[in-house]
TORKOL-4160 file (C-alpha; in steps of 0.2 Angstrom, whole numbers, padded with zeros to 4 digits, m for minus):
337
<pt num="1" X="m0032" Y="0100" Z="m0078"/>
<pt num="2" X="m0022" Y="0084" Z="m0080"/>
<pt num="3" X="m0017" Y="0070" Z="m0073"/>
<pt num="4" X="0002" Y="0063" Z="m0071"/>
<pt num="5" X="0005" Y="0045" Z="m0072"/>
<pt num="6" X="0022" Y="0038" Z="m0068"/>
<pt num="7" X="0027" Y="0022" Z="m0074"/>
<pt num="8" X="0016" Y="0026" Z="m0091"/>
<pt num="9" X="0022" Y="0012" Z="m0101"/>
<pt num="10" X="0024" Y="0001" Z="m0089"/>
<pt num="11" X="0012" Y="m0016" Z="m0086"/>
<pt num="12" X="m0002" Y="m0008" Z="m0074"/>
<pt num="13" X="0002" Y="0013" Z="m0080"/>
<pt num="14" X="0001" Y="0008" Z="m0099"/>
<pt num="15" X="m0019" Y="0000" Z="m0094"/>
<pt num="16" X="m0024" Y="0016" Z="m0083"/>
<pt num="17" X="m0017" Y="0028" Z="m0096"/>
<pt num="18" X="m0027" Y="0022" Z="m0107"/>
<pt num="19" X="m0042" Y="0021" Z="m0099"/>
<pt num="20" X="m0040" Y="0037" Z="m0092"/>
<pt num="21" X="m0038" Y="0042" Z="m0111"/>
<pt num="22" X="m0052" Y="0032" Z="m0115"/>
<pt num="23" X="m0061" Y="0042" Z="m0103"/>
<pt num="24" X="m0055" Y="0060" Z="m0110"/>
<pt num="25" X="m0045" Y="0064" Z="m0095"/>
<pt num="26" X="m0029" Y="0074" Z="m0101"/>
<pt num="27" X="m0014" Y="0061" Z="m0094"/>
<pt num="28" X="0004" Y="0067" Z="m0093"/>
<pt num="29" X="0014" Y="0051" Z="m0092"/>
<pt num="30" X="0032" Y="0048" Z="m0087"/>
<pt num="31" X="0041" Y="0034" Z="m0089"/>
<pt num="32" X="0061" Y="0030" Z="m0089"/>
<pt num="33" X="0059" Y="0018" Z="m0104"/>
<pt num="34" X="0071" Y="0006" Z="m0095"/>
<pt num="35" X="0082" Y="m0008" Z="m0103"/>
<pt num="36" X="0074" Y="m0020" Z="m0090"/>
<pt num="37" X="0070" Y="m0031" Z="m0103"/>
<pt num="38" X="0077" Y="m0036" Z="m0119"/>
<pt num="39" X="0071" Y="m0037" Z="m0136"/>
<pt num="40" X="0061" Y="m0047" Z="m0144"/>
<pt num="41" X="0049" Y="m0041" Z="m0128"/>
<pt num="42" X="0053" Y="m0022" Z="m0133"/>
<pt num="43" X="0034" Y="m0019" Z="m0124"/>
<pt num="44" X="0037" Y="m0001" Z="m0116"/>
<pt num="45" X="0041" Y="0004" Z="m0133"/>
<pt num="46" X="0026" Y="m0004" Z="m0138"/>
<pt num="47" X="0013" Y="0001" Z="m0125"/>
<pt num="48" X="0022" Y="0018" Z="m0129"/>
<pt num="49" X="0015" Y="0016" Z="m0144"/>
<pt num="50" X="0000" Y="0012" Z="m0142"/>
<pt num="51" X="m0005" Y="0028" Z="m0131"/>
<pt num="52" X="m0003" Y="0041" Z="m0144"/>
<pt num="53" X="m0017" Y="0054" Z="m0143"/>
<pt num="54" X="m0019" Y="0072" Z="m0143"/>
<pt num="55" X="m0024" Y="0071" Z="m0124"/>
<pt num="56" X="m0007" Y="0062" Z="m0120"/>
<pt num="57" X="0009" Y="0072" Z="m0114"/>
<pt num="58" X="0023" Y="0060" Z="m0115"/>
<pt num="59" X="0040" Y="0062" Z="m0105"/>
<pt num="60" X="0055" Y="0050" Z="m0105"/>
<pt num="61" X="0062" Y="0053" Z="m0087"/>
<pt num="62" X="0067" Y="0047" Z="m0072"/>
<pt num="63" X="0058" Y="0050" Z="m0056"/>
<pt num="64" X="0073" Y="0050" Z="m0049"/>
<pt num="65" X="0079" Y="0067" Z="m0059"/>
<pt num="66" X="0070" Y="0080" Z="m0047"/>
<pt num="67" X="0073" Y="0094" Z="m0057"/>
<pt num="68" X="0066" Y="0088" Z="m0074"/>
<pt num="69" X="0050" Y="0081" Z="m0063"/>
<pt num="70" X="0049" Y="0096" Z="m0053"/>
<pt num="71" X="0049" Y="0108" Z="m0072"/>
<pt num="72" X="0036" Y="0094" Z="m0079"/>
<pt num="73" X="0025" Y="0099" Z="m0063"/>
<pt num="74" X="0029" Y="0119" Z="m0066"/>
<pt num="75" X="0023" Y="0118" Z="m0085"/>
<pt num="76" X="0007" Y="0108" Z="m0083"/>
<pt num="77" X="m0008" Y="0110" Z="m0071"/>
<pt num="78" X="m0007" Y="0095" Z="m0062"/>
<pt num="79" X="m0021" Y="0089" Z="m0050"/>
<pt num="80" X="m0019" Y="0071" Z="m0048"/>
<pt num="81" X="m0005" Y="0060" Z="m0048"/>
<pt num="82" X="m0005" Y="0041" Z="m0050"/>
<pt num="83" X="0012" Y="0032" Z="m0047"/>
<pt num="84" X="0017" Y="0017" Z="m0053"/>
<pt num="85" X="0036" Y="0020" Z="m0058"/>
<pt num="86" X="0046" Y="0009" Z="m0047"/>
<pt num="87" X="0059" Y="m0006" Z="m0051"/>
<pt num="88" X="0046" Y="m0020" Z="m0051"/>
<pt num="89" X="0051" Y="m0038" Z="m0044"/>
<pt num="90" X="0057" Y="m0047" Z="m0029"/>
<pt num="91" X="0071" Y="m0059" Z="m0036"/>
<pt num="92" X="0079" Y="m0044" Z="m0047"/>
<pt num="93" X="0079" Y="m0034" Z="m0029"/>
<pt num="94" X="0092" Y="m0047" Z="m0022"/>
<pt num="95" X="0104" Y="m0043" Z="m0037"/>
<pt num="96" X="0101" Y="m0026" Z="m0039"/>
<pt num="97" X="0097" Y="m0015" Z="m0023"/>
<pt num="98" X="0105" Y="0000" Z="m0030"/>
<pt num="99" X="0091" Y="0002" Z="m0042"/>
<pt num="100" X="0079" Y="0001" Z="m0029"/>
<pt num="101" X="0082" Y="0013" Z="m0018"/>
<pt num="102" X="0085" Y="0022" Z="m0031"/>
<pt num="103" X="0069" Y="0021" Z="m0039"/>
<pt num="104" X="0058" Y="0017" Z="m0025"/>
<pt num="105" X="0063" Y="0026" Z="m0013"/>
<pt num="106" X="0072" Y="0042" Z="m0020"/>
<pt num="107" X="0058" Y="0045" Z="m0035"/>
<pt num="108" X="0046" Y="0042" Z="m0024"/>
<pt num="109" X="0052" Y="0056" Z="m0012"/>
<pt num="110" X="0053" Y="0066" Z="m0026"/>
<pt num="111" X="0036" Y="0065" Z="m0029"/>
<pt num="112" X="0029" Y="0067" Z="m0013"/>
<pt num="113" X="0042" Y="0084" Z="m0014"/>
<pt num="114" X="0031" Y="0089" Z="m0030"/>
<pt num="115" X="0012" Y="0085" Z="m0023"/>
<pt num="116" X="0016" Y="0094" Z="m0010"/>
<pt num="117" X="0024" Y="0109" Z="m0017"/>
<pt num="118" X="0010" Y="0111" Z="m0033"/>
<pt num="119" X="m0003" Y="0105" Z="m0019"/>
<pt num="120" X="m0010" Y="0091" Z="m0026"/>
<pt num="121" X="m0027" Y="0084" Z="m0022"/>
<pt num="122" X="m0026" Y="0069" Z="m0024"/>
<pt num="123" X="m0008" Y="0055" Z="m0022"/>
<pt num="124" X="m0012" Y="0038" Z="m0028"/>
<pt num="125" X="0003" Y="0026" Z="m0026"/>
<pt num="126" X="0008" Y="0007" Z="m0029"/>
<pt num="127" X="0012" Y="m0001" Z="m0014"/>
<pt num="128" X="0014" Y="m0021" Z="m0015"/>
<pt num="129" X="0006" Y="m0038" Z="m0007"/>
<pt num="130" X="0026" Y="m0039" Z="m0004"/>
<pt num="131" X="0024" Y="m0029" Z="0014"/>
<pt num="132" X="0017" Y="m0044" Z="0021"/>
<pt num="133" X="0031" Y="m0052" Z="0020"/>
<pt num="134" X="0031" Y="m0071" Z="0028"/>
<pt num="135" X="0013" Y="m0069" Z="0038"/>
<pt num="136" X="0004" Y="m0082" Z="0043"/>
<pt num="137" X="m0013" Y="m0075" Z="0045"/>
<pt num="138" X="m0023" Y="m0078" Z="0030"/>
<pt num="139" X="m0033" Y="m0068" Z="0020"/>
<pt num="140" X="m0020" Y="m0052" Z="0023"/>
<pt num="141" X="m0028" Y="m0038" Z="0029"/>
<pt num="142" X="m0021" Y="m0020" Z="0031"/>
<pt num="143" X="m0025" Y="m0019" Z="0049"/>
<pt num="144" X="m0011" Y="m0032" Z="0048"/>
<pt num="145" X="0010" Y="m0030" Z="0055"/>
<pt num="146" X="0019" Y="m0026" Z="0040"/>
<pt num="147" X="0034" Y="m0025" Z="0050"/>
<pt num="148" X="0045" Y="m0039" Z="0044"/>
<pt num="149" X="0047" Y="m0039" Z="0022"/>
<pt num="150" X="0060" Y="m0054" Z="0016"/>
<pt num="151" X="0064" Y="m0044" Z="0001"/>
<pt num="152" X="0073" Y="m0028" Z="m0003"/>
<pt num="153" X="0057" Y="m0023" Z="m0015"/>
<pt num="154" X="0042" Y="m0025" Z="m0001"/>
<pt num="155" X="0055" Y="m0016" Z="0011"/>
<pt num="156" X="0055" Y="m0001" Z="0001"/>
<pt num="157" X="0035" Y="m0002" Z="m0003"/>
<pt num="158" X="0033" Y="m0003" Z="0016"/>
<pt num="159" X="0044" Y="0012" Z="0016"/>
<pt num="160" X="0031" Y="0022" Z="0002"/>
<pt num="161" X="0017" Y="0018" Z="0013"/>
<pt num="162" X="0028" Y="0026" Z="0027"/>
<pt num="163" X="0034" Y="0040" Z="0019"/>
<pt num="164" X="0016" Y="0045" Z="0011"/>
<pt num="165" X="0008" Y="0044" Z="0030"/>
<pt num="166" X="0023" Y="0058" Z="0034"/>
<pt num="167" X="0016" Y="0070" Z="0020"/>
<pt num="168" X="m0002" Y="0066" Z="0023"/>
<pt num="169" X="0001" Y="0070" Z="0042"/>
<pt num="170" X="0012" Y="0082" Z="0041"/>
<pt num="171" X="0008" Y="0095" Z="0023"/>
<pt num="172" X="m0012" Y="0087" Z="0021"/>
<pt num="173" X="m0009" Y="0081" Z="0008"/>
<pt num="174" X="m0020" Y="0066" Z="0004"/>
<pt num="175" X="m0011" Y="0049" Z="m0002"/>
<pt num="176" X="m0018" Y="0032" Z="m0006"/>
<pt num="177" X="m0008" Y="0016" Z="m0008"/>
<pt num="178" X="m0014" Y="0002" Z="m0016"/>
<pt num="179" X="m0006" Y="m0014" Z="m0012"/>
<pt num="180" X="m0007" Y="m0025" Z="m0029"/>
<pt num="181" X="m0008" Y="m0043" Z="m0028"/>
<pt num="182" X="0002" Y="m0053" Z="m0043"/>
<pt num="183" X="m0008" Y="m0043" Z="m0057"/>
<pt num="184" X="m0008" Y="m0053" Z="m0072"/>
<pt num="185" X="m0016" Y="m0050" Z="m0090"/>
<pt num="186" X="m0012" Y="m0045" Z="m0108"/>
<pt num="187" X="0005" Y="m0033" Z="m0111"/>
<pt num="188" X="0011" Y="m0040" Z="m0095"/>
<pt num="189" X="0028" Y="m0039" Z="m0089"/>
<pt num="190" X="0039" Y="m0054" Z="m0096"/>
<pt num="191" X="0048" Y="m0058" Z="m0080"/>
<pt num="192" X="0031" Y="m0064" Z="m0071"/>
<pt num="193" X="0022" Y="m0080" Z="m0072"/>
<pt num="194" X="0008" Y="m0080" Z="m0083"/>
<pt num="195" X="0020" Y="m0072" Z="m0098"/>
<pt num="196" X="0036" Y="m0085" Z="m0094"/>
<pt num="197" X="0023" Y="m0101" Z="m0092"/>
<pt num="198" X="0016" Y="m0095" Z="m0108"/>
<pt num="199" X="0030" Y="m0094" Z="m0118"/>
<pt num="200" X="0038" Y="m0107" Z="m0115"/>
<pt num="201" X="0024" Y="m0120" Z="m0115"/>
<pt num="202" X="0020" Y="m0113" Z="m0133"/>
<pt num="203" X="0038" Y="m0115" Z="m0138"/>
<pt num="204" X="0039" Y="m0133" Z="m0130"/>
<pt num="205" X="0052" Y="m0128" Z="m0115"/>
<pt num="206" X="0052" Y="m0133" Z="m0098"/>
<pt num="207" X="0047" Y="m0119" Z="m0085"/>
<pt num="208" X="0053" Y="m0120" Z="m0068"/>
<pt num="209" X="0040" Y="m0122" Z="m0054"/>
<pt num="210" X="0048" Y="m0116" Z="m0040"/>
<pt num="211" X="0043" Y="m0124" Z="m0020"/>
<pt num="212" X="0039" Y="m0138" Z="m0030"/>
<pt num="213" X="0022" Y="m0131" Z="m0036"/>
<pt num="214" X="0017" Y="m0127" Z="m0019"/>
<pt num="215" X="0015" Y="m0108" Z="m0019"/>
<pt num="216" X="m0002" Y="m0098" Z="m0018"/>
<pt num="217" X="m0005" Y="m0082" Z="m0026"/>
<pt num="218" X="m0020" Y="m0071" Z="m0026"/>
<pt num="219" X="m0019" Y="m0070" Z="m0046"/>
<pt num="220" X="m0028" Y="m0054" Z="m0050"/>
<pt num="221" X="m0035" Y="m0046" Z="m0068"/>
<pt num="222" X="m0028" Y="m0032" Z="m0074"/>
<pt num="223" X="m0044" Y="m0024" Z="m0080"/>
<pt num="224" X="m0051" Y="m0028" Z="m0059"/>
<pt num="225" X="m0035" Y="m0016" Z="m0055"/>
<pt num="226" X="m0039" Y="m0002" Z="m0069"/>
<pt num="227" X="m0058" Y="m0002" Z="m0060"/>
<pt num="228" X="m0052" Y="m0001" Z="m0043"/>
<pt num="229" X="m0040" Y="0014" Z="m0047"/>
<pt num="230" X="m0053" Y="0023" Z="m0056"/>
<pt num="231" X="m0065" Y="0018" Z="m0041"/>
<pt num="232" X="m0050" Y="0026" Z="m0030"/>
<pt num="233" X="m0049" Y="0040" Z="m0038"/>
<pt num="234" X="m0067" Y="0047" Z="m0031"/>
<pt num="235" X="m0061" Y="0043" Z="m0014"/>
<pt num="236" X="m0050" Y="0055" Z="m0007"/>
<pt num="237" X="m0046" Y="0054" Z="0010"/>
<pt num="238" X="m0049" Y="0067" Z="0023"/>
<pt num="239" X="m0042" Y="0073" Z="0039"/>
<pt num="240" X="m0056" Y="0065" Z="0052"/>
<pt num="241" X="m0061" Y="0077" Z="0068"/>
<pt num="242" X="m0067" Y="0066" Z="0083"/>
<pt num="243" X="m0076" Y="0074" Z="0098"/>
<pt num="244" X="m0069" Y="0071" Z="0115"/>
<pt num="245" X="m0074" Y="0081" Z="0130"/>
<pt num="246" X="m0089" Y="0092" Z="0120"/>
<pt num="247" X="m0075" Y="0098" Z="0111"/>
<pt num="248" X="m0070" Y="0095" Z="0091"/>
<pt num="249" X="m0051" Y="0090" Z="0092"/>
<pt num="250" X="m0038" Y="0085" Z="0079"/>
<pt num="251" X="m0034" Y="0065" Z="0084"/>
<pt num="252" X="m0017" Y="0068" Z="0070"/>
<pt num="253" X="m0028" Y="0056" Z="0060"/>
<pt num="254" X="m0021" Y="0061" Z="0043"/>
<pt num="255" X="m0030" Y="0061" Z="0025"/>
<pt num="256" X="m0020" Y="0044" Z="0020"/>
<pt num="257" X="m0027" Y="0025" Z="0016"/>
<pt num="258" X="m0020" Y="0011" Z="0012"/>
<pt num="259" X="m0031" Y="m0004" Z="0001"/>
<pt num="260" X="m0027" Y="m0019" Z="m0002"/>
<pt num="261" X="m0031" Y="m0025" Z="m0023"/>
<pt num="262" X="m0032" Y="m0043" Z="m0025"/>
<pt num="263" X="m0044" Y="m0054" Z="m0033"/>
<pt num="264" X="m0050" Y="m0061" Z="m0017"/>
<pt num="265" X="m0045" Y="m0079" Z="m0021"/>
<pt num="266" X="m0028" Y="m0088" Z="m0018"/>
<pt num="267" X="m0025" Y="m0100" Z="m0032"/>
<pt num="268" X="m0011" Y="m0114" Z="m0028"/>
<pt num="269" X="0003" Y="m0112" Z="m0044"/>
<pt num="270" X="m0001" Y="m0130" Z="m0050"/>
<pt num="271" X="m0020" Y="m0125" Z="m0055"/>
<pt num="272" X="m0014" Y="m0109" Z="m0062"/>
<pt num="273" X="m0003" Y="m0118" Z="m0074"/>
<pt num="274" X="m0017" Y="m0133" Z="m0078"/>
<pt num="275" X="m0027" Y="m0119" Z="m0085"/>
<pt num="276" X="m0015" Y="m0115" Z="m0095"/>
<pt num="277" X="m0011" Y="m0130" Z="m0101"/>
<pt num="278" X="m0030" Y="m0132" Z="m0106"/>
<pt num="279" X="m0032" Y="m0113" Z="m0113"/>
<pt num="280" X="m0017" Y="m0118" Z="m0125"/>
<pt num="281" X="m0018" Y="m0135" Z="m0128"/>
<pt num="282" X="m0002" Y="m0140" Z="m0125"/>
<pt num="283" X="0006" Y="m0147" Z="m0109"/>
<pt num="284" X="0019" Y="m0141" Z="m0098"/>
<pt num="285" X="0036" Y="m0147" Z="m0098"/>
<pt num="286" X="0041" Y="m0145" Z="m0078"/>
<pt num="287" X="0056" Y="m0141" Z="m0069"/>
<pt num="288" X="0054" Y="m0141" Z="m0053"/>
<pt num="289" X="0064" Y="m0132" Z="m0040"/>
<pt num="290" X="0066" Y="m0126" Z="m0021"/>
<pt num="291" X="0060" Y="m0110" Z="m0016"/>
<pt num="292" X="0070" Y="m0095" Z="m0020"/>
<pt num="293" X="0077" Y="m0081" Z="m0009"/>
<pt num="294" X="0063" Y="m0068" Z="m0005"/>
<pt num="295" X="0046" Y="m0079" Z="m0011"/>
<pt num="296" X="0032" Y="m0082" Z="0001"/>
<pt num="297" X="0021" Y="m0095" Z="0000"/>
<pt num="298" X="0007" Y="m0088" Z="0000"/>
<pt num="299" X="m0003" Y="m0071" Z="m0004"/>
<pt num="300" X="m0022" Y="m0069" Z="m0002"/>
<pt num="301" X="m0032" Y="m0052" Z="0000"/>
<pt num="302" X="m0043" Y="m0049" Z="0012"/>
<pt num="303" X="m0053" Y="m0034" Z="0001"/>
<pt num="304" X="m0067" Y="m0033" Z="0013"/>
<pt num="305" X="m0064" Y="m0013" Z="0017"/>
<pt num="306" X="m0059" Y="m0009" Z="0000"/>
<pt num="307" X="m0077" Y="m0017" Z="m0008"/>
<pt num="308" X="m0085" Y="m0007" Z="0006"/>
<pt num="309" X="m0075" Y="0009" Z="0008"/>
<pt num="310" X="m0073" Y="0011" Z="m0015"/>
<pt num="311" X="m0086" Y="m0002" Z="m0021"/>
<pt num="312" X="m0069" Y="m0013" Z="m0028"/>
<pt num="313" X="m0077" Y="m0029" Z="m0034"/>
<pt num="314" X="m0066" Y="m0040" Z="m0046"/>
<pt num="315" X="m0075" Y="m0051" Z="m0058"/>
<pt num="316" X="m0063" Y="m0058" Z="m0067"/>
<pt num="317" X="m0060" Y="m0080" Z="m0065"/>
<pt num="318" X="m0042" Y="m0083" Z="m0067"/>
<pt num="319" X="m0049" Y="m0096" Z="m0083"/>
<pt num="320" X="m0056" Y="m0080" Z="m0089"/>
<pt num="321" X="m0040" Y="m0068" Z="m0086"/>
<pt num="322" X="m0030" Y="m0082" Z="m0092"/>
<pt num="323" X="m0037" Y="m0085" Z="m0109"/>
<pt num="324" X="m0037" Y="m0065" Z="m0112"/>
<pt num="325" X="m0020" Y="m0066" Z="m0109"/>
<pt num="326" X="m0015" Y="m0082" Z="m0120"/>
<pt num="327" X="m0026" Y="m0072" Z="m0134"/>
<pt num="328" X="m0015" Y="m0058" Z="m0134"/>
<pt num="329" X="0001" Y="m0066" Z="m0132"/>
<pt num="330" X="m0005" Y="m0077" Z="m0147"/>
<pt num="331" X="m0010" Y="m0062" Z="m0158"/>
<pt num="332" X="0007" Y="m0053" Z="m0154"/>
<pt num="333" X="0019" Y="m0065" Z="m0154"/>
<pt num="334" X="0009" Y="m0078" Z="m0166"/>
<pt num="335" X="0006" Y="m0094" Z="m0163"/>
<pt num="336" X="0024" Y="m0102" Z="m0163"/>
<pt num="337" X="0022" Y="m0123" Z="m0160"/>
């Protein structure tokens, strides 16, 4: 029995493949191994890497390709699947929509094609904090509208969510998203904050600080993600029955949830940069700059149901995450002054 992961070199695949390994599972990982970024930051190579084990079945695909994912399905015995492939990013969404919907929406049709075809138990998919677009209402919870994204990337994580509750309701098959809040930690993406402020403070160049330093993010650790999937993975949802007139009815309530995964804490931009600045020892040279197409000013999870529902419970300080992070950027990149 095995367990696909999509996106397994990725930032947040490459952590839960290899806890999953850790743990003995049997993990089947696909990844498109993509020229998002340039070397010297060749990292899915490097997470790649990092994986090899005899319990690890690695293919370089595309989720897009529905005949090479549908012969990987058709040669293994698959009975979960965790995906994380998707073209990651708000900014890049703008510039590139072709990609998107490429990936995010056509792969992710693909796999919903695959769970339900080899009847999967279990559908655990990446959705994003993105949905919520420019809400006001603060924490964000998933009883929340998620009706009006700003960017081509939460559009088509809205759209996942959709599409998985068409499968769940329609074929029973039971789908789980998770929307991610800025996850952060070491073997991170370089086209996010913690890795860009990093770098460039060590190497003495300015970063931009973009609404003038006025953003909030609910900055969450990468291991308090890895938990709460593993935590996930023991809740599969069910088709519920209600009683209504003495009588046990279908109310179409179908086997799918949606969890938000956040670190339960909204840190303003300028605090998350200060304890950097003290981690490393070195201050920041700041740009600072308008707001940029697609940014919202401010994400915080309201991760009520998911502690009650999974038992979710991140530990992780963002001095804590941070300093893990700066260590690892430190031992692989070195310390360049």
């Amino acid at each position: 029995m095995s367990i696909l992961v999509t996106g397994s070199a990725g930032f947040i695949g490459f952590h839960v493949t290899k806890k999953l390994l850790e743990m003995g599972e049997e993990v089947i990982g696909i990844d498109n191994m993509s020229d998002y970024f340039v070397p010297p930051f060749e990292l899915k190579k490097e997470r790649n890497k990092v994986l090899e084990r005899k319990n690890y079945i690695f293919y370089n695909i595309d989720i897009s390709d529905q005949i090479a994912l549908k012969n990987i399905f058709s040669n293994h015995k698959i009975t979960e699947v965790i995906n994380l492939a998707a073209r990651a990013g708000v900014r890049y969404s703008i510039e590139y929509p072709e990609q998107y919907i490429k990936s995010n929406i056509v792969g992710f049709g693909n796999i919903l094609e695959c769970c339900k075809i080899y009847r999967i138990k279990h559908l655990i998919y990446a959705s994003s904090s993105s949905v919520y677009g420019a809400n006001t209402k603060i924490p964000f919870s998933t009883k929340d509208s998620v009706d009006h994204p700003v960017s081509l990337y939460a559009a088509t994580k809205k759209a996942n969510e959709l599409m998985a509750h068409t499968y769940a309701e329609l074929f029973d098959l039971p789908c789980t998203g998770l929307r991610f809040f800025t996850v952060y930690g070491p073997w991170g993406r370089p086209d996010m904050a913690a890795f860009i402020f990093t770098k460039n403070i060590i190497e003495g160049k300015e970063i931009e600080v973009f609404n003038n330093g006025l953003m909030f993010r609910d900055f969450t650790f990468i291991k308090d993600i890895v938990d709460g999937i593993c935590k996930v993975r023991e809740h599969i949802p069910t088709r519920y029955m209600y009683r209504k007139n003495n009588e046990d009815v279908d109310n179409s309530a179908a086997p799918y949830k949606i969890y938000n995964m956040g670190n339960d804490d909204c840190i303003k931009l300028e605090h998350f940069i200060e304890v950097l600045e003290e981690i490393i020892g070195k201050k920041a040279i700041k740009k600072y700059m308008p707001s940029q197409k697609g940014d919202v000013l401010r994400t915080y999870a309201d991760i009520s149901n998911t502690t009650f529902e999974v038992g979710y419970s991140p530990k992780t300080s963002v001095y804590q995450g941070l300093t893990a992070f700066v260590d690892w950027y430190w031992q692989h990149y070195g310390r360049h002054k």
